[in-house]
C-alpha positions as semicolon CSV with decimal commas, in nm:
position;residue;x (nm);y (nm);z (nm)
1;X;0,000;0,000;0,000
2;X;0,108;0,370;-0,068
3;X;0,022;0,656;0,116
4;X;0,089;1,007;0,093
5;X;0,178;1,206;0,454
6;X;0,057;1,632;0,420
7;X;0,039;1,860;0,705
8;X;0,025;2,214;0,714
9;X;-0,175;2,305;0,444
10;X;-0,316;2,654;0,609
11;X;-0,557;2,747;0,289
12;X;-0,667;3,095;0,332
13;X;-0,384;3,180;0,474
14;X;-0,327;3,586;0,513
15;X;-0,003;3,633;0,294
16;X;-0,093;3,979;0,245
17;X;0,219;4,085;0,460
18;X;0,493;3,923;0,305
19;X;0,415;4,012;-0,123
20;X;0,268;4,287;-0,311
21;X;-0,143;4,258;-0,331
22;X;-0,117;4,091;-0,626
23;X;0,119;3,842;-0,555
24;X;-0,017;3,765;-0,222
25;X;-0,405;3,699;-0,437
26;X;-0,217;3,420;-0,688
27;X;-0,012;3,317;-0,364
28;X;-0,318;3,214;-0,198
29;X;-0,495;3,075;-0,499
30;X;-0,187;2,848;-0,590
31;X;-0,186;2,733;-0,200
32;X;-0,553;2,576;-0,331
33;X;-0,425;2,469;-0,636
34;X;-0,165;2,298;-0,458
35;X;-0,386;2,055;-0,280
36;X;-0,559;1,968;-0,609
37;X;-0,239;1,903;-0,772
38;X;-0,124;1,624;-0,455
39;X;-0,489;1,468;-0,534
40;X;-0,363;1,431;-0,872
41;X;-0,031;1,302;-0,785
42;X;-0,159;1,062;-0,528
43;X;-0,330;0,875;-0,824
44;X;-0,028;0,891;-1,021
45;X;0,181;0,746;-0,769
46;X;-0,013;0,463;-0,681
47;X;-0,142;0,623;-0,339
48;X;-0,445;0,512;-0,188
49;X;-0,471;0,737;0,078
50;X;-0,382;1,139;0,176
51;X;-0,289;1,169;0,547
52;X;-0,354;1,523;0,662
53;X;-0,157;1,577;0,968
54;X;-0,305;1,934;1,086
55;X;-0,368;2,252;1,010
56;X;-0,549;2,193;0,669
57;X;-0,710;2,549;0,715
58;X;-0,494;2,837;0,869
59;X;-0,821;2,961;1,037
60;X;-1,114;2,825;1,225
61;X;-1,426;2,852;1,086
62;X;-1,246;2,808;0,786
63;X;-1,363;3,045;0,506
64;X;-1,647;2,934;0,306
65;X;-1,483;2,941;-0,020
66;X;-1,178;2,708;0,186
67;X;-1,387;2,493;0,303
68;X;-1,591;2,414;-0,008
69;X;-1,307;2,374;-0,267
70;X;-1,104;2,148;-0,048
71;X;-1,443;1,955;0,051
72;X;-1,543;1,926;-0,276
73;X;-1,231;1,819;-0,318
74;X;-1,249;1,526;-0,092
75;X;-1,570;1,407;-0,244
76;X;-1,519;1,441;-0,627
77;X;-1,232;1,164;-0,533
78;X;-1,423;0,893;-0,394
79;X;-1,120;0,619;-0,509
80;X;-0,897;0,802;-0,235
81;X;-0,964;0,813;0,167
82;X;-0,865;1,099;0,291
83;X;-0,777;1,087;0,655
84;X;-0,758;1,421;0,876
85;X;-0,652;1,524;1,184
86;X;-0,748;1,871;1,308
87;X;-0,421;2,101;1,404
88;X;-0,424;2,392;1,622
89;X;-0,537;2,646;1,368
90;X;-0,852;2,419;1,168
91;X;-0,940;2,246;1,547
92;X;-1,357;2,297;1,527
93;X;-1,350;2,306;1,132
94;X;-1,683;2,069;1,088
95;X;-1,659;1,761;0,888
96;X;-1,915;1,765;0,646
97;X;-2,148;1,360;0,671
98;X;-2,166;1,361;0,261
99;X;-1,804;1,248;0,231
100;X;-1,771;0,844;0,314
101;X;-1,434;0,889;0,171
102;X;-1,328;1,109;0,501
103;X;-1,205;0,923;0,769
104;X;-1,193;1,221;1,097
105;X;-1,019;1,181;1,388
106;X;-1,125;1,338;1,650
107;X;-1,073;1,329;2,085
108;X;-1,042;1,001;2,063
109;X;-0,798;0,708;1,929
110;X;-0,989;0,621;1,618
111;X;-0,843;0,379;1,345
112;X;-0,873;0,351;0,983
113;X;-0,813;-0,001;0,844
114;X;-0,703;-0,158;0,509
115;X;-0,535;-0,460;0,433
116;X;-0,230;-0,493;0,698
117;X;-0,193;-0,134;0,758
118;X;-0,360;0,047;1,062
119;X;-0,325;0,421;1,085
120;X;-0,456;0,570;1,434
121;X;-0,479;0,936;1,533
122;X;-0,641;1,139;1,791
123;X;-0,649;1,548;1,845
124;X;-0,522;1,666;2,119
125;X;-0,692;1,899;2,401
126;X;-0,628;1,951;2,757
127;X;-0,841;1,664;2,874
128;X;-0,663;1,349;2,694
129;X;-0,272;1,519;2,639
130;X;-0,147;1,382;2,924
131;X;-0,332;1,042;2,858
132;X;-0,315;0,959;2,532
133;X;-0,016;0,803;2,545
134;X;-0,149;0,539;2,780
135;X;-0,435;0,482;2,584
136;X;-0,314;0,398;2,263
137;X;-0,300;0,053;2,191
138;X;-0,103;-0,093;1,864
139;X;-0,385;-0,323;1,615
140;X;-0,184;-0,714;1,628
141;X;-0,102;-0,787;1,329
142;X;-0,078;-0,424;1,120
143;X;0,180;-0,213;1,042
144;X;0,080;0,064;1,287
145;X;0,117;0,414;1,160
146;X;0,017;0,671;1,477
147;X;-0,090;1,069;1,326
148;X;-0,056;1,335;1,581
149;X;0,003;1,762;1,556
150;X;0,226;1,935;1,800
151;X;0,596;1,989;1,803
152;X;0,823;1,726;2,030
153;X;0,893;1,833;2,358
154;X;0,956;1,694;2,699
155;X;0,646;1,763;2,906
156;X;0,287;1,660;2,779
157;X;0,070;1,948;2,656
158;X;-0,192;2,076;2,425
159;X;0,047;2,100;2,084
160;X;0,337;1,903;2,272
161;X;0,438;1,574;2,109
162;X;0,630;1,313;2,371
163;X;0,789;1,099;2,160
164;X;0,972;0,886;2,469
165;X;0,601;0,856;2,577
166;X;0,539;0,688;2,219
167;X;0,899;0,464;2,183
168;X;0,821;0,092;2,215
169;X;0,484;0,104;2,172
170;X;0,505;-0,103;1,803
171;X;0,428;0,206;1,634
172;X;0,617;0,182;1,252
173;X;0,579;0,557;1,143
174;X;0,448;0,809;1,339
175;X;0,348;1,074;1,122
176;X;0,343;1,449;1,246
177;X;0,238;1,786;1,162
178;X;0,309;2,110;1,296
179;X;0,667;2,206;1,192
180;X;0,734;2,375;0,875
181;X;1,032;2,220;0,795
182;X;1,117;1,857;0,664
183;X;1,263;1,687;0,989
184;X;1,250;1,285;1,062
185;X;1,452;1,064;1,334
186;X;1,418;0,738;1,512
187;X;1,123;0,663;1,721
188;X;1,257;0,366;1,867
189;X;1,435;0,040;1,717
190;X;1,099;-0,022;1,531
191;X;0,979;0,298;1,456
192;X;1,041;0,621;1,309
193;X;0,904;0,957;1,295
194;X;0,875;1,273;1,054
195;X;0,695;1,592;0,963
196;X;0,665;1,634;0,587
197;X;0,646;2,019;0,614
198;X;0,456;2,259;0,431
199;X;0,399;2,150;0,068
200;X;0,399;2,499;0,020
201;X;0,588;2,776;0,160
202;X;0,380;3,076;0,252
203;X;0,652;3,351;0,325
204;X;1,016;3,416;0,379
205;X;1,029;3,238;0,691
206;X;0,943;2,885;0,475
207;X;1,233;2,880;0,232
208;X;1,342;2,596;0,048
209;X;1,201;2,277;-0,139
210;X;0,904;2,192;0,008
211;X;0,669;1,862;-0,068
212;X;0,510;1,534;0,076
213;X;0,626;1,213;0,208
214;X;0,488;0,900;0,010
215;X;0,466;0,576;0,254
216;X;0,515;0,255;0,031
217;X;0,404;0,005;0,295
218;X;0,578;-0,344;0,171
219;X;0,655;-0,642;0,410
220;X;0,540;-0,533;0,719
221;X;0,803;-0,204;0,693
222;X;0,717;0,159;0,601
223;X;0,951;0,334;0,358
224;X;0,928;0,719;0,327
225;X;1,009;0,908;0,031
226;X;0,986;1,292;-0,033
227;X;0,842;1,459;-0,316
228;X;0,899;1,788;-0,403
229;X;0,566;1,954;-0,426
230;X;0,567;2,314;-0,432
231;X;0,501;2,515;-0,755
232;X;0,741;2,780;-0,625
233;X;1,063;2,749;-0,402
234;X;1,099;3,046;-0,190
235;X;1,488;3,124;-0,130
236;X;1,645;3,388;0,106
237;X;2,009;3,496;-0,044
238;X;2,233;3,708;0,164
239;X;2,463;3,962;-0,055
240;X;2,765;4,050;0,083
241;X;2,825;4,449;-0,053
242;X;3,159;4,498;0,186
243;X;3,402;4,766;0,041
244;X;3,128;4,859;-0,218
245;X;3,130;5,304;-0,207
246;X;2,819;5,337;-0,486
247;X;2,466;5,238;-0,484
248;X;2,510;5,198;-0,850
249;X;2,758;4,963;-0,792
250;X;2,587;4,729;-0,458
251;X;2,275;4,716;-0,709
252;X;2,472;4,530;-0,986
253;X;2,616;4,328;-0,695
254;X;2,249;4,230;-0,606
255;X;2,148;4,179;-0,957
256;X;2,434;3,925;-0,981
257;X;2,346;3,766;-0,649
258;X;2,015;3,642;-0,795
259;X;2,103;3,585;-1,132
260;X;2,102;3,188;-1,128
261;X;1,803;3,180;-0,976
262;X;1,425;3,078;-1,139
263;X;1,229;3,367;-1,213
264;X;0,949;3,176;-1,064
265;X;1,076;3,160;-0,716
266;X;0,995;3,457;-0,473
267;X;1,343;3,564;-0,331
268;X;1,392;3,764;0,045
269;X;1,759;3,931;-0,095
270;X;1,950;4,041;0,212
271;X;2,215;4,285;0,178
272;X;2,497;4,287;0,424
273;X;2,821;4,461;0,487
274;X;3,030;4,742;0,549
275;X;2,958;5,036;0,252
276;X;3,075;5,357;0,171
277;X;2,759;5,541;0,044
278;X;2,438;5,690;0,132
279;X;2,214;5,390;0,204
280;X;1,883;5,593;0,231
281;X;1,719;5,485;-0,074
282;X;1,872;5,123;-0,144
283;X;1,622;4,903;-0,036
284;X;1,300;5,080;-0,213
285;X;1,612;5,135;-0,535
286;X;1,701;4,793;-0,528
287;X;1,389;4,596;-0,484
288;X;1,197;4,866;-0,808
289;X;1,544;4,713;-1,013
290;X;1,502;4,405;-0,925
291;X;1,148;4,411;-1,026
292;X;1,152;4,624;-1,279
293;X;1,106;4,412;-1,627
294;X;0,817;4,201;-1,482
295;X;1,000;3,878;-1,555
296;X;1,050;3,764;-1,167
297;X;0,785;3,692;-0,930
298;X;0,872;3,907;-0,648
299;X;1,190;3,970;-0,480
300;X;1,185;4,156;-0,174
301;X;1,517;4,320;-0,046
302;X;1,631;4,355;0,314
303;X;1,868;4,612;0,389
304;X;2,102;4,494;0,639
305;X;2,428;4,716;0,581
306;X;2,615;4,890;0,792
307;X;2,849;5,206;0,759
308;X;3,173;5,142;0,689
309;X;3,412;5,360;0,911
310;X;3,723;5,422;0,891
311;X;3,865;5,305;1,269
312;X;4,236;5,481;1,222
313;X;4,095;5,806;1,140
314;X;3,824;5,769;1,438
315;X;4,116;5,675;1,696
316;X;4,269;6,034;1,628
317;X;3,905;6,187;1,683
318;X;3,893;6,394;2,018
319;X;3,529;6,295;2,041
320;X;3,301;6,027;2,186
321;X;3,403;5,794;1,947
322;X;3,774;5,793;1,980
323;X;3,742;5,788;2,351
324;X;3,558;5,498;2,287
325;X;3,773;5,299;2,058
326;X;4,070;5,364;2,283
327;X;3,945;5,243;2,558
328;X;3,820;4,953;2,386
329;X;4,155;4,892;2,235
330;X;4,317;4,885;2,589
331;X;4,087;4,656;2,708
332;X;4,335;4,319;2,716
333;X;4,010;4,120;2,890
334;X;3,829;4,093;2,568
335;X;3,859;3,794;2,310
336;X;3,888;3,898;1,934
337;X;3,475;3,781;1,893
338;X;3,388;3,989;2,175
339;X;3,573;4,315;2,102
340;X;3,461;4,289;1,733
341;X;3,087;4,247;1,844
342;X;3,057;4,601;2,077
343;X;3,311;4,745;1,827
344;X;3,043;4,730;1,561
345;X;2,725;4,786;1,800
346;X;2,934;5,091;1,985
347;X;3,013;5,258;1,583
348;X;2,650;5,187;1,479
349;X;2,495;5,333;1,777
350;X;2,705;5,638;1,728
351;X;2,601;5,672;1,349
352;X;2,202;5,605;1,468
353;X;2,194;5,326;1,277
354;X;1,947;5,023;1,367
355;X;2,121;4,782;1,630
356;X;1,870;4,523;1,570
């Protein structure tokens, strides 16, 4: 058997913040588009089933226009089963009784059977997050695959995921939801465990190639496999403009910086370094260049730069600043990391630049 593992889906999500109106409108509509597309691949691959993990809707009530595509969804595709686990963002999202093809777990341990695989999940809530680990029970005989949404942690709690609570327990994959990011590790010497991620990222704080795992179930063992998903790959690029004395010039730098990558993608460009011009302008300058022929999606520039000084000349200052650099300099106390850290914070809190 062949199962695909999704979390994190978050349609409707508000991505209003983090692109231009426009962009943030076809964002949101390719998030949707996005789940149609793993329906699509799940056939192609063989899969029989779409584990949702959490979070399928970033809000609760979901919107109506969510709620009914990815619905509708579920029930134009009778030949899949499509089992779903509320997260903490979709928890009280109904579940419509017109899709048989919707297996819901709710407060409870509830199982979905086929052949010799058994997948179990329950939502947490403050009554049963302490508990549930006592109450699960394996099914003899299946290759148990447990679905639960919370990051690990140590303690039990609403959102908190034990996993020492869950090792020897003969659970074979335990699949999570929750974190953004791909991530996977041992469960136990049976079992292992992983979050998928996103199959989409929604903003700069997602970057990277995002997807699904596909569970080929095959001799009582679980193999995962990702698949890239995602019709865009967001990427954050940092530009080093050190030494550079025109905005003319740290522009072209940028330009290069991003040159290699697919227009598609949505870039976060973040310019760093010393320079030796009038940074006032550069990030609204760089990101209208950078944009300007329409052929890239979106790249958004982050002006991180500092001043460069020059530290002889400042020593020789009668002035705040030299006082400050000469004390610093006799300062024998000091490793080389430490003294170059308040160096810089002491020389951009002179110039009023941002410390943060």
């Amino acid at each position: 058997m062949k199962l695909i593992h999704t979390a994190d889906l978050h349609l409707g999500s508000k991505i209003e913040g983090k692109f231009p109106a426009s962009k943030s409108k076809q964002r949101r509509t390719e998030l949707r588009n996005s789940f149609s597309r793993m329906i699509d691949r799940a056939k192609e691959l063989g899969a029989e089933a779409i584990l949702i993990a959490g979070d399928a809707f970033d809000t609760s009530p979901a919107t109506p226009a969510d709620a009914d595509y990815f619905f509708g969804a579920v029930k134009a595709n009778p030949d899949l089963s499509f089992l779903y686990l509320h997260g903490n963002h979709d928890a009280g999202v109904p579940f419509p009784a017109d899709c048989p093809n919707l297996v819901a777990f709710g407060d409870e341990w509830t199982v979905w059977k086929k052949d010799g695989v058994a997948v179990s999940g329950i939502e947490m809530t403050e009554k049963n997050c302490a508990s549930l680990y006592e109450s699960f029970s394996p099914v003899p005989g299946k290759v148990n695959i447990v679905t639960l949404h919370g990051g690990t942690g140590s303690s039990p709690a609403v959102g908190t995921v034990v996993l020492s609570k869950l090792a020897d327990k003969g659970i074979d994959y335990l699949a999570l939801g929750d974190y953004h990011g791909r991530q996977e590790g041992r469960l136990d010497a049976r079992g292992v465990w992983a979050y998928p991620g996103c199959p989409e990222g929604r903003g700069f704080d997602e970057p990277g190639e995002k997807g699904f795992l596909l569970l080929t179930i095959e001799n009582g063992a679980v193999k995962s496999e990702f698949i890239p998903h995602a019709c865009r790959t967001l990427r954050v690029i940092d530009c080093d403009l050190t030494g550079i004395a025109r905005e003319y010039d740290a522009i072209e730098a940028a330009r290069q910086a991003i040159a290699d990558v697919p227009p598609t993608d949505p870039i976060r460009l973040n310019l760093t370094g010393a320079v030796g011009f009038d940074r006032t302008n550069l990030t609204a300058n760089a990101e209208e260049r950078l944009n300007e022929d329409g052929k890239r999606f979106f790249v958004s520039v982050k002006d991180m730069t500092v001043a460069a000084f020059d530290l002889d000349a400042l020593r020789a200052e009668t002035s705040l600043r030299g006082e400050f650099l000469r004390l610093l300099d006799g300062n024998e106390t000091l490793s080389d990391e430490d003294r170059n850290a308040i160096l810089e914070l002491g020389l951009r809190a002179s110039a009023g630049q941002d410390l943060n």
